[in-house]
C-alpha positions as CSV (number, residue, x, y, z in Angstrom):
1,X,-450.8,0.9,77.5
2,X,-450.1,4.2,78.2
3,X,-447.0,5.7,79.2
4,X,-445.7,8.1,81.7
5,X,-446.0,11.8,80.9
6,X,-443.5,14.5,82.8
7,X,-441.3,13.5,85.2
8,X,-442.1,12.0,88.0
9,X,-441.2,14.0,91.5
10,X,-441.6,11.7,94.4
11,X,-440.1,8.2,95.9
12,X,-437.9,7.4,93.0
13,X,-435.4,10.0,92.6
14,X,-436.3,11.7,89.1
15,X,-433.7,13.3,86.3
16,X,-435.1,15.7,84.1
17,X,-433.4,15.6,80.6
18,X,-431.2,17.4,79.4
19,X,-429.3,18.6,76.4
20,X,-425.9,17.2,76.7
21,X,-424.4,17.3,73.4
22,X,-422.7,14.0,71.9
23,X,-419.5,13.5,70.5
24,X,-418.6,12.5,67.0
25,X,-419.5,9.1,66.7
26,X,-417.0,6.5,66.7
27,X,-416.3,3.1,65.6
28,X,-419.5,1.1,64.4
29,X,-420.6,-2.0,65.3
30,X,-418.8,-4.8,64.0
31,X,-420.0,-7.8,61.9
32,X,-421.1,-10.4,63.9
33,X,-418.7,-12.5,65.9
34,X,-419.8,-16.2,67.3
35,X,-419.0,-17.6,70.6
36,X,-419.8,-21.0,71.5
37,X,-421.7,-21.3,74.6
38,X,-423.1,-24.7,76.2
39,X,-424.2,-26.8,73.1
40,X,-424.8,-23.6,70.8
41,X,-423.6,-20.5,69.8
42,X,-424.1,-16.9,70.5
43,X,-423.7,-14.3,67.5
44,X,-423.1,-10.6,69.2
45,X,-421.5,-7.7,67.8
46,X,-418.9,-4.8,69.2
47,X,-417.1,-1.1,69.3
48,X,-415.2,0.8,71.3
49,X,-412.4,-0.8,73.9
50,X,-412.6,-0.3,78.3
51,X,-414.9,-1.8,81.0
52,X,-417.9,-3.2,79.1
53,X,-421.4,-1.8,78.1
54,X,-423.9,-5.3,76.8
55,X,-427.1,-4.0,75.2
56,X,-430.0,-6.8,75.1
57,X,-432.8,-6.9,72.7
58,X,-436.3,-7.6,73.3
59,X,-438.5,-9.7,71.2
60,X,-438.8,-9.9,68.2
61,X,-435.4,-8.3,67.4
62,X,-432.1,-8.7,67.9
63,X,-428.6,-6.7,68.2
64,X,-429.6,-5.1,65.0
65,X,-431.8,-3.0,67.2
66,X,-428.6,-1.0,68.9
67,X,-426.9,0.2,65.6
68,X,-427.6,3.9,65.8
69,X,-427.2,3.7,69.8
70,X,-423.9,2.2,70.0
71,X,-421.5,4.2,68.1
72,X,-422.8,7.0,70.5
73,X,-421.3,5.5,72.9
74,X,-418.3,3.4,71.7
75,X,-415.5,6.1,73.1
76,X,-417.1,5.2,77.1
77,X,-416.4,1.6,76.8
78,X,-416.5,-1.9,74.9
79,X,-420.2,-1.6,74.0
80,X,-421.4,-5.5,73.5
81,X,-424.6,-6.2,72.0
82,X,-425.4,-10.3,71.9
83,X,-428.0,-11.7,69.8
84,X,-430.1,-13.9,72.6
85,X,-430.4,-17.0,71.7
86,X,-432.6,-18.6,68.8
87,X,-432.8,-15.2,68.0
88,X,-431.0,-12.6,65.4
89,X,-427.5,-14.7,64.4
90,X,-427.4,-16.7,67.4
91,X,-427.9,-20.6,67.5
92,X,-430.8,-22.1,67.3
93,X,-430.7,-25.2,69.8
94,X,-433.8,-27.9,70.2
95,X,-434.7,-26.1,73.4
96,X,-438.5,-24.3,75.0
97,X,-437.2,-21.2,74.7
98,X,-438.1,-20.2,78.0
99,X,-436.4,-17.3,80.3
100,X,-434.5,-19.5,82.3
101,X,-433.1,-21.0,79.2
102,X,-432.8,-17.6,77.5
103,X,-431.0,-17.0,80.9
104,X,-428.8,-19.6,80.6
105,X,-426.9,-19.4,77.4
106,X,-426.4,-15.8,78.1
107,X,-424.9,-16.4,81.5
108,X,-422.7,-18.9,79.3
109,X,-421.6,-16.0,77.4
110,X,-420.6,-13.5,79.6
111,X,-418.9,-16.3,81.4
112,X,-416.9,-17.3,78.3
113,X,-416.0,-13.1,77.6
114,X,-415.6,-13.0,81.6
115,X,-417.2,-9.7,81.5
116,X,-416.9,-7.8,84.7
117,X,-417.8,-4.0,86.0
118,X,-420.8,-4.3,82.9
119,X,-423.2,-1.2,83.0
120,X,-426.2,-3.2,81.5
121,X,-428.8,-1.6,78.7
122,X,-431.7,-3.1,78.2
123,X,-435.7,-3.0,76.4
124,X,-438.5,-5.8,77.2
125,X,-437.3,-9.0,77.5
126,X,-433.6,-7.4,77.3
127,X,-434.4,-5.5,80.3
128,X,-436.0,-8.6,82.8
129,X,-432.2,-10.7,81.3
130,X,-430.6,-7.6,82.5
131,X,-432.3,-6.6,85.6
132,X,-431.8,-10.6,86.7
133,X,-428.3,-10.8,85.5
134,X,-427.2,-7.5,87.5
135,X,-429.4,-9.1,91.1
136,X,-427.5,-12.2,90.4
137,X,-424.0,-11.0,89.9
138,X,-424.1,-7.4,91.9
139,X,-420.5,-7.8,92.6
140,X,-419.9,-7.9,88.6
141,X,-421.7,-4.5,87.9
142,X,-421.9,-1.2,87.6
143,X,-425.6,-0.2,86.7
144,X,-428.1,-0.7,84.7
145,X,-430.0,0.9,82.5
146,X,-433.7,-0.6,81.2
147,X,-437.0,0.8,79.3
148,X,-440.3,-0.8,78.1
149,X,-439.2,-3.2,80.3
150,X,-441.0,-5.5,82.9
151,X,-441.2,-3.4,86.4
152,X,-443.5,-5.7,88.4
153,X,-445.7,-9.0,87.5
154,X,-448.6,-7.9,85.3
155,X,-452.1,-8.4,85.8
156,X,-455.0,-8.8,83.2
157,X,-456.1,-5.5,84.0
158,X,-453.3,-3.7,83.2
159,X,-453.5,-4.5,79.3
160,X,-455.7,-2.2,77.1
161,X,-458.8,-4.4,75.3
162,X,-456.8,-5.3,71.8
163,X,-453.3,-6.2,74.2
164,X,-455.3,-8.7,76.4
165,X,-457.2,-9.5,73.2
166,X,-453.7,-10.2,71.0
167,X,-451.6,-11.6,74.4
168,X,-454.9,-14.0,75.1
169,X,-454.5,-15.4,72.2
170,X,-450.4,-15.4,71.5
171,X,-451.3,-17.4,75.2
172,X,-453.8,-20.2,73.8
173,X,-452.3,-23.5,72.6
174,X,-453.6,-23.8,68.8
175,X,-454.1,-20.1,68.3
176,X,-451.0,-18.8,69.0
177,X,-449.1,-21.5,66.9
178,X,-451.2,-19.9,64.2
179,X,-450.5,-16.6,64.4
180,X,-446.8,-17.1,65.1
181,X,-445.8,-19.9,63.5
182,X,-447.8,-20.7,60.4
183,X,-448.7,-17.1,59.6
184,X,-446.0,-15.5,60.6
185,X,-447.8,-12.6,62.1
186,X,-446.7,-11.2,65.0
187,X,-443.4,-9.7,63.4
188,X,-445.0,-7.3,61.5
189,X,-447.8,-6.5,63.8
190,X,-444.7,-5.7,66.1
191,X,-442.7,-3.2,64.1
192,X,-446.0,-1.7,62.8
193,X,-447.2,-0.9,66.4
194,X,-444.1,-0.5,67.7
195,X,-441.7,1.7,65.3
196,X,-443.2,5.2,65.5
197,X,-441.3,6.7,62.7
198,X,-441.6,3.5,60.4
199,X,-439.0,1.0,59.6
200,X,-437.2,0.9,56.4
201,X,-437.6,-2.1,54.3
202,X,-433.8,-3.1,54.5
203,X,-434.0,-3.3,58.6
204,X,-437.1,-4.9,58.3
205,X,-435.5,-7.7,56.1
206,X,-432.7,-8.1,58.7
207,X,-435.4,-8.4,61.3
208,X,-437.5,-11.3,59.6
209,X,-434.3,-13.3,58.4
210,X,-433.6,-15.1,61.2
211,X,-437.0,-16.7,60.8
212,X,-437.6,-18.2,57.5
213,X,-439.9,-21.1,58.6
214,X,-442.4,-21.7,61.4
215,X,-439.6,-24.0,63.3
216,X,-437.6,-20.9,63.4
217,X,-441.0,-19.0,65.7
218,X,-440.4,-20.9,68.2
219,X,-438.3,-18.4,70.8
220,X,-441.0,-15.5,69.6
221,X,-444.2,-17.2,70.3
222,X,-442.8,-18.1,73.6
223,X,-441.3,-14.6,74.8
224,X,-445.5,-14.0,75.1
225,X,-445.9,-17.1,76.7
226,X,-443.1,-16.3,79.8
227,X,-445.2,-12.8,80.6
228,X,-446.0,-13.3,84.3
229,X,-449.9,-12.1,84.3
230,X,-451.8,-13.4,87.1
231,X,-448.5,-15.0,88.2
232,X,-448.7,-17.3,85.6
233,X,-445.9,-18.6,84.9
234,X,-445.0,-18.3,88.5
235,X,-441.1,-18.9,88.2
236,X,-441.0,-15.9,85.8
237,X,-442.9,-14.0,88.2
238,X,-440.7,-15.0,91.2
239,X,-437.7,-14.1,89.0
240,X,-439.0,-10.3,88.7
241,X,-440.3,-10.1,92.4
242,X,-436.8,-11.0,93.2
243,X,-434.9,-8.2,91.2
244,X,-438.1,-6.0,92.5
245,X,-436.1,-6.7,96.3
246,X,-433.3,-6.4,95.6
247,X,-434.0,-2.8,93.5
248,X,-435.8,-1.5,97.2
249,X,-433.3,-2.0,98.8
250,X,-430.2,1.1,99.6
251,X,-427.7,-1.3,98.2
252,X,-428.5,-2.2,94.8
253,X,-426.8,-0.8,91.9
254,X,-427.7,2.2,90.4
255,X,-430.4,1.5,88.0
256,X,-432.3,4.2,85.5
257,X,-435.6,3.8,84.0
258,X,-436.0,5.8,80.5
259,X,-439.7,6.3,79.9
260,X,-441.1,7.5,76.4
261,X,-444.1,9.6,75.6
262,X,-447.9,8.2,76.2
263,X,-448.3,5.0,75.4
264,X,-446.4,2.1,75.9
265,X,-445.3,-1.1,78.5
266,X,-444.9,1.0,81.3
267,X,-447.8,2.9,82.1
268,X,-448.3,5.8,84.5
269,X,-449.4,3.4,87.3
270,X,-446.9,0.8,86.9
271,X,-444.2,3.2,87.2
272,X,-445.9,5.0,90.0
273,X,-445.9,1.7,91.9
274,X,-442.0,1.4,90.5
275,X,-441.6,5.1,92.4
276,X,-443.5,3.9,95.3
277,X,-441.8,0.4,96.1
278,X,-437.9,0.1,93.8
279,X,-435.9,3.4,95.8
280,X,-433.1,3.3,94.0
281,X,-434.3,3.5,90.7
282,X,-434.0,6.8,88.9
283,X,-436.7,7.7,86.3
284,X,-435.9,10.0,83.3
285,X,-439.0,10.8,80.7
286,X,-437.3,10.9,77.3
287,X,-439.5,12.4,74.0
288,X,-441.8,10.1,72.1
289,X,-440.7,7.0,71.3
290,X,-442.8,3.8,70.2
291,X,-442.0,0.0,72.3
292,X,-439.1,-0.6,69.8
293,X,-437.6,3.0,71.0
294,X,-433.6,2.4,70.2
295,X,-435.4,2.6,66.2
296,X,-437.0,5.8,67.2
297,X,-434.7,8.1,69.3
298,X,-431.1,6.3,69.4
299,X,-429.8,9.6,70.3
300,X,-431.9,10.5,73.0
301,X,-430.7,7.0,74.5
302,X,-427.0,7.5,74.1
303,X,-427.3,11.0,75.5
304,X,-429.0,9.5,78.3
305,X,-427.0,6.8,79.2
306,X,-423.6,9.2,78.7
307,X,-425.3,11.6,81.0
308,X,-426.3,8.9,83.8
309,X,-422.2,7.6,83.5
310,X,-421.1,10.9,83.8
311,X,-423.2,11.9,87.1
312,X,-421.8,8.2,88.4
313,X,-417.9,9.4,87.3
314,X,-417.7,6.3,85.0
């Protein structure tokens, strides 16, 4: 789909992007730490000390995905980065994988850390957890910040021929058991499409370890499955019309929108409706980036996110 090109100068309010230099970086992430949560676990990793900053993945990576964006940003605050569940390090439960249950063992864990004033950063899937956990829990937040994210229920018509072509099928019982699960498919087609400047064999290797054998798939055959298109499935839809309220109205949290280049989740229209119908959320085009973007401009998302902090005096 394609993406948003310039900035956008009406409805939403719109920040151009700027230069700000970063600092040094500072502490990396650490190796992974595990928290039990309900009748699992959940693997996340961690830098920098202060009021927290949790990064959520889409699918079908993991916290892997915020290494070169978190030490950026490790001097603002305890930058958390979990590994949802089923996926990355994280437990793998005898669950459906579906967003409320994805939902659920991360409320679990940032119940067990008893995280409070969280700015929130995150892509696809990352960024519909995030957007649901801030409506949820306003009074535990400070902002967020999303991309390639979810901004309204989809419809059929919104996907380019080979999307709706690919989705249809990752949709159909049989086929996309096939695809996913025997053939183990959609991981590569994912980083292939979706990693602009290529992905080095070593993070691609920490990307396809957590799935070793079709029972593993399970949680990245049904991310595609949880897609509200045509408000099917409806209580995923109802999910994002809710955090689509509670974004128009005056009191929401701040929330930003980075946007990359041409092509991509959110396309021109989509975020044109987003700058038409959610007020309070700020739009800031970014260079080229593909749907995995924290693999192709990690800077460019620090400096972003440091920039927004800094205009909010956090």
């Amino acid at each position: 789909m394609h993406r948003l090109l310039g900035c956008l100068v009406a409805g939403a309010l719109v920040a151009c992007h700027t230069s700000t230099p970063l600092p040094p970086q500072s502490t990396p992430m650490t190796t992974a730490q595990r928290l039990p949560v309900l009748d699992s676990f959940i693997s996340y990793r961690e830098a920098g000390t202060g009021a927290p900053i949790v990064f959520l993945h889409g699918n079908p990576t993991s916290s892997h995905v915020w290494r070169n964006v978190i030490p950026w940003l490790a001097d603002r605050g305890r930058c958390l980065a979990p590994d949802l569940i089923g996926m990355g390090s994280s437990g793998k439960p005898d669950i459906a994988y579906r967003f409320a249950d994805h939902a659920k063992y991360l409320d679990a864990w940032f119940a067990e850390l008893d995280l409070r004033d969280v700015v929130l950063v995150g892509y696809d899937w990352g960024g519909v957890l995030a957007l649901d956990w801030a409506r949820r829990h306003p009074e535990r937040v400070r902002g967020v910040v999303v991309f390639e994210t979810f901004l309204r229920p989809m419809h059929w018509s919104d996907w380019p021929p080979q999307g709706e072509q690919l989705f249809r099928a990752l949709r159909t019982p049989g086929a996309g058991e096939k695809l996913v699960l025997e053939e183990n498919a959609f991981l590569a087609r994912s980083f292939a499409n979706g990693v602009q400047r290529g992905l080095p064999e070593s993070d691609r290797a920490v990307y396809q370890a957590p799935y070793p054998d079709p029972a593993s798939r399970r949680p990245v055959l049904q991310w595609p499955r949880e897609i509200p298109i045509d408000g099917e499935p409806a209580d995923v839809a109802s999910v994002i019309e809710r955090y689509d309220a509670w974004l128009a109205q005056p009191s929401a949290k701040p929330a930003l929108l980075l946007t990359f280049g041409e092509t991509g989740l959110n396309a021109p229209h989509i975020v044109e409706w987003a700058r038409a119908n959610l007020r309070t959320l700020e739009v800031l085009p970014l260079g080229r980036a593909g749907h995995h973007a924290p693999e192709d401009a990690p800077e460019d998302i620090a400096r972003a996110v440091r920039s927004w902090m800094d205009r909010h005096a956090w």
